[in-house]
N, C-alpha and C positions, 0 to 999 in steps of 0.2 A: 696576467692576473694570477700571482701564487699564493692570493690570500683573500678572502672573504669574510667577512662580518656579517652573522646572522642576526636582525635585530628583529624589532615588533614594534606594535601599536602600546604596547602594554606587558603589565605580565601574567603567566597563564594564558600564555596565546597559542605557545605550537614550535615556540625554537628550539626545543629540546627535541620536538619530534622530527621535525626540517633536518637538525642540524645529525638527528642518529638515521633520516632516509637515507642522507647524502652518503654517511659512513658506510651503511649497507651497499648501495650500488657501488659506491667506489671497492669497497673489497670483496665483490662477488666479478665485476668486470676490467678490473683496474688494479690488479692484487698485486701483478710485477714492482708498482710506482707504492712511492712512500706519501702515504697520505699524516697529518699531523692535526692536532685537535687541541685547542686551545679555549679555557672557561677563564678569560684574565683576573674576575674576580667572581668569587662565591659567597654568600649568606648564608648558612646553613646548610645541611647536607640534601644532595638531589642532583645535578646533572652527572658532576666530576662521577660518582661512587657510581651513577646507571653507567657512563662511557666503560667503565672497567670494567662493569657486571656483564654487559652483554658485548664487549667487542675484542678482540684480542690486540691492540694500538702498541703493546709495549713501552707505556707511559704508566709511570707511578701516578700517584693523586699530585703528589705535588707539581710534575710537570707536566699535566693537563688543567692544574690548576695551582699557580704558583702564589695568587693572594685569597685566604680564606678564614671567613670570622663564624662564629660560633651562630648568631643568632638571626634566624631569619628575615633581617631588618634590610633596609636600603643602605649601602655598606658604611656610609659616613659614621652613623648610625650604630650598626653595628660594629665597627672601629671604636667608638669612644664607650661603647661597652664595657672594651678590653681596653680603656685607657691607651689607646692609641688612634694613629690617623692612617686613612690609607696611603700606601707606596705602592705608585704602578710600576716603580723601575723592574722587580722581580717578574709581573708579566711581560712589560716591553722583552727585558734581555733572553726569555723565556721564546717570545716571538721570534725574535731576532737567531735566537738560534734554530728555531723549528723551519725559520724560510730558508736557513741555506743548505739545512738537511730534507728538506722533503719537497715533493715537487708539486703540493697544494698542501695548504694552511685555512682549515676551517677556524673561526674564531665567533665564537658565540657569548652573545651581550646579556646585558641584565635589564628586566622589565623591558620601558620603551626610549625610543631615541631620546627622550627628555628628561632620562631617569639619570641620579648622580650615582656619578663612578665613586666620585669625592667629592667635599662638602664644593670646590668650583665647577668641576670638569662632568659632563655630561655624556652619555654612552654617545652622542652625536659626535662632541670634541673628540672623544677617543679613536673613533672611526675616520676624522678629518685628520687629527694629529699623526693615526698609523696610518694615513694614506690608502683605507680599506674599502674599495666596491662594498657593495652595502645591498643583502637582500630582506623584504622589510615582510615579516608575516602576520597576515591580519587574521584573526579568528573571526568565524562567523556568526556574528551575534547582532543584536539589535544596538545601535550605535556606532557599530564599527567604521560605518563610510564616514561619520564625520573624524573620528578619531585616524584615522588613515588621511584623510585631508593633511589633517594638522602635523603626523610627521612629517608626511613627505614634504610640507613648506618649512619645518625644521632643518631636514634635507637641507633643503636649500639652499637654507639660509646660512649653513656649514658647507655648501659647495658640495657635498658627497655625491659621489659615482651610486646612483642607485639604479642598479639591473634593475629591480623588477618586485613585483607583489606575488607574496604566495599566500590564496586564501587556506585556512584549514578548518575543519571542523571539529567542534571542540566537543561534541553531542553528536549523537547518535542520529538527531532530530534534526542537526542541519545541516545534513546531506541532501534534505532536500525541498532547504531552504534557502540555497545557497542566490536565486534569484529575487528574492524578498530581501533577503537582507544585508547581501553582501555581491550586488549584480556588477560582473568583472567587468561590461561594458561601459556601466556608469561609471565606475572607480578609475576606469583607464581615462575616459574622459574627463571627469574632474582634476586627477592629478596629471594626465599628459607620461603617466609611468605604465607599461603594459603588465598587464597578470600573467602570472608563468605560469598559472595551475591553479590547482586546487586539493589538500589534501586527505581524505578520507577520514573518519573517524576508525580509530584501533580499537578493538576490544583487548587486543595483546600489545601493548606497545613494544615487546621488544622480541616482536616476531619479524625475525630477519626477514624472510622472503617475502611478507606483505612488505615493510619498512623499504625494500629494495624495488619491487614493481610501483609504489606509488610514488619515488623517485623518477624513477624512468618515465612515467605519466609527465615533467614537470619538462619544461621548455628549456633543458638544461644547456645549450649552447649559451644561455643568459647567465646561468651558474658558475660553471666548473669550465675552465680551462677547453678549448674543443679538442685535443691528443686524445680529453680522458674520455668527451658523455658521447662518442663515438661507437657503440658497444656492436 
């Protein structure tokens, strides 16, 4: 597994925060090994500029995010903005070199599995087409079990390796509501996919040393590579 895709139900769920836990743990326990971090496409400014802001990765903006449109739209979208359409080739080749330089490749998606990359291709295709494990994070809110339904049979339906469900809290308030309305028993049952955790609500999102223990809370043998969540 040298490469991972961070998806969701939706957007505004918690991939940004998954995907900068993951970065914490790996370079507080895992710091000898080259980890690599990939946004293949952006809308506006927000993941790519926080990965630089708080992580030291030694990636420019561009090669942590090699395709990027101005406006915070669904990128099709925001491509004919600018009078153009999207090319994934500058993230494939971007991937492609980040897997034979580092020894995991986190890759974090846009909105939810059924959200377009490009006016045909959907963050699911892209996930099937780079042959990417796939972990899916649901926020906890009212609605969420059926919309966690309906990816993981998008899943499916694109054949995708899906590890596993990370709930997260997106409020402060549903910490401890996380069995009203997002109950990891039921959801494991319904989709037949197990939940690897659950992640706390940040008052500081890019306070390392929380971002890092509530990684380690997460059933990471499902995530990351076993050499690395070995700590």
């Amino acid at each position: 597994m040298s490469g991972l895709l961070i998806a969701a139900t939706d957007t505004e769920c918690g991939k940004t925060v998954l995907t900068c836990a993951l970065i914490a743990y790996w370079q507080q326990y895992c710091a000898s090994r080259r980890l690599g971090v990939l946004k293949p496409v952006q809308a506006g400014e927000g993941d790519r500029e926080l990965f630089q802001q708080i992580f030291n990765l030694e990636q420019s903006l561009d090669d942590l995010n090699p395709v990027f449109y101005r406006a915070p739209l669904a990128p099709p979208i925001a491509a004919a903005l600018e009078n153009t359409t999207v090319d994934l080739a500058p993230a494939w080749q971007r991937y492609m070199v980040l897997d034979k330089e580092c020894d995991w490749v986190l890759v974090e998606g846009l909105g939810g599995l059924g959200s377009p990359v490009t006016s045909e291709l959907l963050v699911a295709d892209l996930a099937a087409d780079w042959r990417l494990p796939v972990v899916l994070v649901v926020p906890v809110k009212l609605g969420a079990i059926a919309a966690t339904v309906a990816n993981v049979a998008l899943a499916r339906q694109h054949r995708l390796q899906l590890q596993g469900i990370v709930l997260n809290c997106t409020t402060p308030e549903a910490e401890d509501k996380v069995e009203q309305l997002t109950p990891p028993e039921m959801i494991s049952d319904l989709t037949r996919i197990p939940v690897l955790g659950v992640l706390p609500h940040f008052d500081d999102p890019t306070d390392l040393a929380q971002l890092s223990a509530a990684a380690r809370g997460l059933s990471l043998e499902a995530i990351m590579p076993q050499p690395f969540w070995v700590a």
